[in-house]
N, C-alpha and C positions, 0 to 999 in steps of 0.2 A: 392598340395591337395591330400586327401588320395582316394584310390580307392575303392570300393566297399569291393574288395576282404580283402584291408588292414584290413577296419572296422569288417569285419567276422571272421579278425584276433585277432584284438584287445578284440571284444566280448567275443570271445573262453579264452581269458586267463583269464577276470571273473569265468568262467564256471568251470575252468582245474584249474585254481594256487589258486583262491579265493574263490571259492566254492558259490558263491553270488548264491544267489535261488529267489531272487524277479525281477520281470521286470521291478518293476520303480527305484527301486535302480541300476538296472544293465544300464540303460536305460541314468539315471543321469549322473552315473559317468562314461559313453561310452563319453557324451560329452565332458566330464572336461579329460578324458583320449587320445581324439583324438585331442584337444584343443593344449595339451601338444606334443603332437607326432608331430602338422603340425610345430607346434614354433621352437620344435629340427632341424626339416628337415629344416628348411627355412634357416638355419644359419651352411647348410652342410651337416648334419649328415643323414648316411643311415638310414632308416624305422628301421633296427634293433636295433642300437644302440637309436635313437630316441625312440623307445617304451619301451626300455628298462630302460631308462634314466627316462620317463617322468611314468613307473611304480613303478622305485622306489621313484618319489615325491609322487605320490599316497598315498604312505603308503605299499605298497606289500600286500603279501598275510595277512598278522595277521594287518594290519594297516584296511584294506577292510573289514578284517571279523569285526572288532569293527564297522566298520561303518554299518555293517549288523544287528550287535545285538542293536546297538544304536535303529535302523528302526523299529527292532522288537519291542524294547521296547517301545517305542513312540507310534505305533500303538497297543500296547494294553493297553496303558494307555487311549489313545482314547477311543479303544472299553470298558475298565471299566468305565469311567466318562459316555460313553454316553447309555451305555445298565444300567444304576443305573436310567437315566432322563425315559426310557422304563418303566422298571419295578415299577418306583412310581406313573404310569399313570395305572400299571395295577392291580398294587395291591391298590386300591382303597376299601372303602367302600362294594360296590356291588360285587368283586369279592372277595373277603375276607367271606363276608357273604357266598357266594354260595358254596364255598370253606371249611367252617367248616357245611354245611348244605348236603354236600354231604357223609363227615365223619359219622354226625348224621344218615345218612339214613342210609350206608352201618351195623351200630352200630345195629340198628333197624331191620333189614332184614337179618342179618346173622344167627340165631337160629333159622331161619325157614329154611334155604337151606339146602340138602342135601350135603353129604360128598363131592360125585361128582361132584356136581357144583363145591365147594371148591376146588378140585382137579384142576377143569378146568378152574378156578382163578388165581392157581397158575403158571398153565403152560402158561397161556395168559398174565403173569406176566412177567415172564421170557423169552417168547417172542416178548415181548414189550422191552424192557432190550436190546436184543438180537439184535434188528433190529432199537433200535436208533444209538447205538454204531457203527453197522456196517455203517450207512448211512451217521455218521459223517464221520469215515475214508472212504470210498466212493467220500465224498462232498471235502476232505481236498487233497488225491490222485487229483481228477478233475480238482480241483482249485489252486496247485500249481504252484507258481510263481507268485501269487496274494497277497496282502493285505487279500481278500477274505477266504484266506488259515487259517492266522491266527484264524478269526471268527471261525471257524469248529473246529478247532482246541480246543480254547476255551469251544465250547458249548461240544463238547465230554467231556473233564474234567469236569466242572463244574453240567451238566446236570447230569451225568455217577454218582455222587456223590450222588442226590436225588433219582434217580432211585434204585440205590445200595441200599440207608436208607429203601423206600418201599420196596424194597425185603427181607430185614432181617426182617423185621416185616409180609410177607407173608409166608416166608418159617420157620416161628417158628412151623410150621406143623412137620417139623424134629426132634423138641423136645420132640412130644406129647403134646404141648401145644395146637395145635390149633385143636385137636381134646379132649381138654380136657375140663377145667370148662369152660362153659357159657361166665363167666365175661370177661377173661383174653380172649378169644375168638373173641368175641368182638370191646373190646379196640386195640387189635394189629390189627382187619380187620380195625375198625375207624380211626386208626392213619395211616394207610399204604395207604388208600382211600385218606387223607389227602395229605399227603408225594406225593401221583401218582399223583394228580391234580395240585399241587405246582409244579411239575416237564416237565407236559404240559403244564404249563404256561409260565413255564419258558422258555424251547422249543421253545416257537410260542416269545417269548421276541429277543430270536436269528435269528428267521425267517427273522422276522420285522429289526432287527439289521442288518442284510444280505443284503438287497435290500438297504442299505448305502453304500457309499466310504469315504476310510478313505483314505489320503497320507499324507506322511511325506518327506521337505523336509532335502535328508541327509548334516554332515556336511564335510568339505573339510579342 
């Protein structure tokens, strides 16, 4: 039987030879790698040769890493089929409406604000930008060694994209555009309102996505 200490051992060369970063992956294949180690010993073989022998059926270290990326992939295919069943519940009717009704209004109310406001628009822009990104890598740092990892990971990419599009339509201020004619004015405030709400939404789609578990079992 293996010791406490053996299994610490065993773990560690996940960690050290195979660079494995998930705990249920690592978790798995600690069974099917101790499995193999007690088989060697039973029939002679010291702990070292035994681990050594029953690492290299494993696959070693590039046989492990594919079963890593295999993990990877699996669970983000999860998380795209199942955050697609989210977002058709959420972009509905009623939010779609409110959604181009908030565009209209921003449309409506912008040639009445002052420079300033617009100023204070864009830097409340840019720090909304600012502190989603950070709080994905934040959540993704936290939650490594998770399933969980991946999500964050995900929604920084994905989200980071919409947010990015609203900002290039609020920072057309650089142009002179958004201090220029009326119309064009506007259209880039109504479309960026647009683009910022589609990007909250999206957001609160990964929230709801997040309080989910996803596993995958690896193969051997």
């Amino acid at each position: 039987m293996l010791t406490p200490h053996h299994l610490t051992h065993l773990r560690q060369d996940f960690r050290t030879l195979a660079h494995i970063e998930y705990e249920e992956v690592e978790n798995e294949l600690l069974d099917h790698y101790a499995t193999l180690t007690e088989q060697r010993m039973e029939v002679g073989q010291d702990f070292e040769h035994a681990s050594a022998n029953a690492w290299a059926e494993l696959g070693a270290g590039p046989g492990l890493n594919a079963i890593q990326r295999d993990y990877e992939k699996n669970i983000r295919k999860q998380i795209s089929s199942r955050h697609l069943e989210i977002l058709k519940r959420y972009f509905r009717w009623p939010t779609v409406l409110t959604t181009l009704l908030v565009g209209v209004l921003v449309y409506i109310v912008i040639p009445v604000l002052a420079d300033d406001v617009l100023v204070l628009i864009l830097l409340l822009s840019a720090f909304i930008q600012m502190a989603v990104v950070q709080y994905c890598c934040y959540k993704s740092k936290e939650l490594a060694g998770t399933s969980k990892k991946i999500i964050w990971d995900s929604l920084s990419y994905r989200a980071g994209i919409l947010l990015n599009s609203a900002g290039f339509f609020l920072n057309m201020r650089s142009t002179g555009v958004i201090f220029g004619a009326q119309g064009p004015l506007q259209i880039n405030a109504g479309i960026a309102a647009i683009l910022c709400s589609i990007a909250i939404i999206y957001s609160m789609s990964f929230i709801q996505l997040y309080r989910e578990n996803f596993s995958y079992k690896v193969a051997h």
